[in-house]
C-alpha atoms as one frame of an Amber mdcrd trajectory, in Angstrom:
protein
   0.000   0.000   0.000   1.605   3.671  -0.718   0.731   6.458   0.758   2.549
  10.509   0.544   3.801  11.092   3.452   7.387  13.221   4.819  10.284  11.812
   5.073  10.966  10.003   7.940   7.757   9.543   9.082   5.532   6.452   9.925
   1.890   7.132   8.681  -0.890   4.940  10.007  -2.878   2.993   7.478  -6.424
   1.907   8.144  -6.120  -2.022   9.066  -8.686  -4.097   9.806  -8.236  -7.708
  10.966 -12.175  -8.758   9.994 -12.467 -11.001   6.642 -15.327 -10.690   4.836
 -15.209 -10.193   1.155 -17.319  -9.739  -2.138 -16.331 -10.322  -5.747 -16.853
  -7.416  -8.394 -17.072  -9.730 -11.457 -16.618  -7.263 -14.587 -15.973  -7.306
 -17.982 -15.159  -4.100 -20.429 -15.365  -3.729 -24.123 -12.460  -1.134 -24.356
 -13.484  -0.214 -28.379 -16.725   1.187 -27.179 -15.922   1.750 -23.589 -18.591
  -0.105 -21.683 -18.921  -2.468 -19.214 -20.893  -5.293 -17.125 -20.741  -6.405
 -13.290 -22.289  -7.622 -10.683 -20.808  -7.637  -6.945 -21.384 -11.436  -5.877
 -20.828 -12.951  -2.352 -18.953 -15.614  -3.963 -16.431 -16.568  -7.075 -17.866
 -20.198  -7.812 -19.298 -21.520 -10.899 -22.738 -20.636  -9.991 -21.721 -16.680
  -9.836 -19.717 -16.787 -13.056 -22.858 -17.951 -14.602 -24.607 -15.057 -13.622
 -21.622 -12.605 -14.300 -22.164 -14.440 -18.009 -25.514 -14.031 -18.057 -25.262
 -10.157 -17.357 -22.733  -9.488 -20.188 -24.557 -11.314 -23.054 -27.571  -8.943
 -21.896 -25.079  -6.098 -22.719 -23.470  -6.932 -26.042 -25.569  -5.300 -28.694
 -28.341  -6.791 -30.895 -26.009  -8.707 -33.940 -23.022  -8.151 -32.081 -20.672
 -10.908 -30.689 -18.461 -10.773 -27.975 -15.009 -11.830 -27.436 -14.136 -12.763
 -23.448 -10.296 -12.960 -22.270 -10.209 -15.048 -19.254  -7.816 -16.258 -17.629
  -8.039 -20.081 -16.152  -9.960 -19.803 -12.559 -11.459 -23.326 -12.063 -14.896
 -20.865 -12.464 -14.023 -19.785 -16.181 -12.799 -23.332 -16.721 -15.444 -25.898
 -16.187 -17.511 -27.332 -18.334 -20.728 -26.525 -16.106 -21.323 -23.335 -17.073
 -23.586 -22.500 -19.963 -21.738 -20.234 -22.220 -24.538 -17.530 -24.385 -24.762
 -17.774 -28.340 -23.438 -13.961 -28.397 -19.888 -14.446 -26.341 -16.838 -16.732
 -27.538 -14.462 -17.524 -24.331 -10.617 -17.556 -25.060  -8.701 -19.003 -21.879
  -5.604 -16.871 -21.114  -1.890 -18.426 -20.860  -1.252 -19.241 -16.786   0.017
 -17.116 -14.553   0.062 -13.852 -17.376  -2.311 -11.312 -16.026  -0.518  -8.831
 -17.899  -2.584 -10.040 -20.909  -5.822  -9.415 -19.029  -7.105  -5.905 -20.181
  -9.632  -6.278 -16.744  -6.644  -6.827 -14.492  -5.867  -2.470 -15.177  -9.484
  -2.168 -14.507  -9.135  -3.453 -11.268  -6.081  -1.560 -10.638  -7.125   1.345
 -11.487 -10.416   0.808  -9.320  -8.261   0.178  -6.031  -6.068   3.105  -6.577
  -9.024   5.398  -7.405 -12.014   4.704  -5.194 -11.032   1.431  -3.215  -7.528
   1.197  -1.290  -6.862   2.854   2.114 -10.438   2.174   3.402 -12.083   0.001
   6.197 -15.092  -1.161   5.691 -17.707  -1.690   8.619 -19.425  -5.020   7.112
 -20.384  -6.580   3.924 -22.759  -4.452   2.450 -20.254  -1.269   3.160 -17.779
  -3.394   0.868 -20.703  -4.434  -2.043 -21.428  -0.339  -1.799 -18.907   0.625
  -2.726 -17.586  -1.616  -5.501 -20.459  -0.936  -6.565 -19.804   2.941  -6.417
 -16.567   2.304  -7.808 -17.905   0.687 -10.716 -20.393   3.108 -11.528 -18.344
   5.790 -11.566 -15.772   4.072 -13.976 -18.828   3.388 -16.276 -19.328   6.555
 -16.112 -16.220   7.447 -17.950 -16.053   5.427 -21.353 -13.169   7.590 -22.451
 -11.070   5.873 -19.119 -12.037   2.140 -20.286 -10.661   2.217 -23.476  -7.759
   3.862 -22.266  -7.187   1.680 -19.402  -8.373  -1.620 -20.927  -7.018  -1.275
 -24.988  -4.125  -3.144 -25.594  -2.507  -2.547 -29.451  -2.621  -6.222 -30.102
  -6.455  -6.240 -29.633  -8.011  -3.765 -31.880  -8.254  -5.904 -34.811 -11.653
  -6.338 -36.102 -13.294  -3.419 -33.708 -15.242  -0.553 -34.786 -16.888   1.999
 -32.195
């Protein structure tokens, strides 16, 4: 965690020792700079489903979309029931770099999420939620956080 602080000093950071978590699930089209996701309790099969479910209802009438994933045992199994408009392609191991999503969440901790305790569950599913909205908010920010120059092939805004 960083933090500005003078030289020589210690600054306090907010800790907290509680676990609970949530799961933003998301996924961004960077050429037209939307997104999809829902904050789940868990990050099972059953929730990827839904997070599935969610984007085909965003990808445009006639349109077909493309999902980068990388190989979670919930993007991998053959339970889930993948919708006529999205094609999975399974990521190399251990190569988040190639993950356009993985600067999404980045850029989420460093703008809305880090330094903060939370005082239960539905404090933390606020404000991913929050967070979210507010990078939906900016299409101009996905495409610049999430385009990489070996994807634009085959994209028109």
């Amino acid at each position: 965690m960083r933090q500005w602080a003078r030289r020589g000093t210690r600054p306090r950071q907010p800790a907290d020792q509680r676990y609970e978590n949530a799961y933003l699930f998301g996924a961004i089209c960077p050429a037209k700079g939307k997104g999809a996701a829902l904050a789940l309790p868990y990050a099972d099969t059953n929730m990827m489903q839904l997070h599935l479910n969610e984007i085909s209802r965003h990808v445009e009438k006639g349109a077909h979309a493309v999902l980068l994933m990388d190989r979670a045992g919930w993007h991998t199994t053959e339970k889930l029931d993948m919708p006529r408009n999205i094609t999975p392609i399974l990521l190399p191991s251990r190569a988040p770099e190639l993950n356009p999503v993985e600067n999404v969440w980045q850029y989420l901790r460093q703008n809305w999420l880090s330094n903060r305790v939370f005082e239960n569950y539905d404090a933390i599913i606020d404000a991913a939620c929050d967070a979210w909205r507010k990078l939906i908010a900016q299409p101009p920010t996905i495409s610049s956080v999430g385009m990489r120059d070996w994807a634009h092939i085959g994209q028109s805004p």
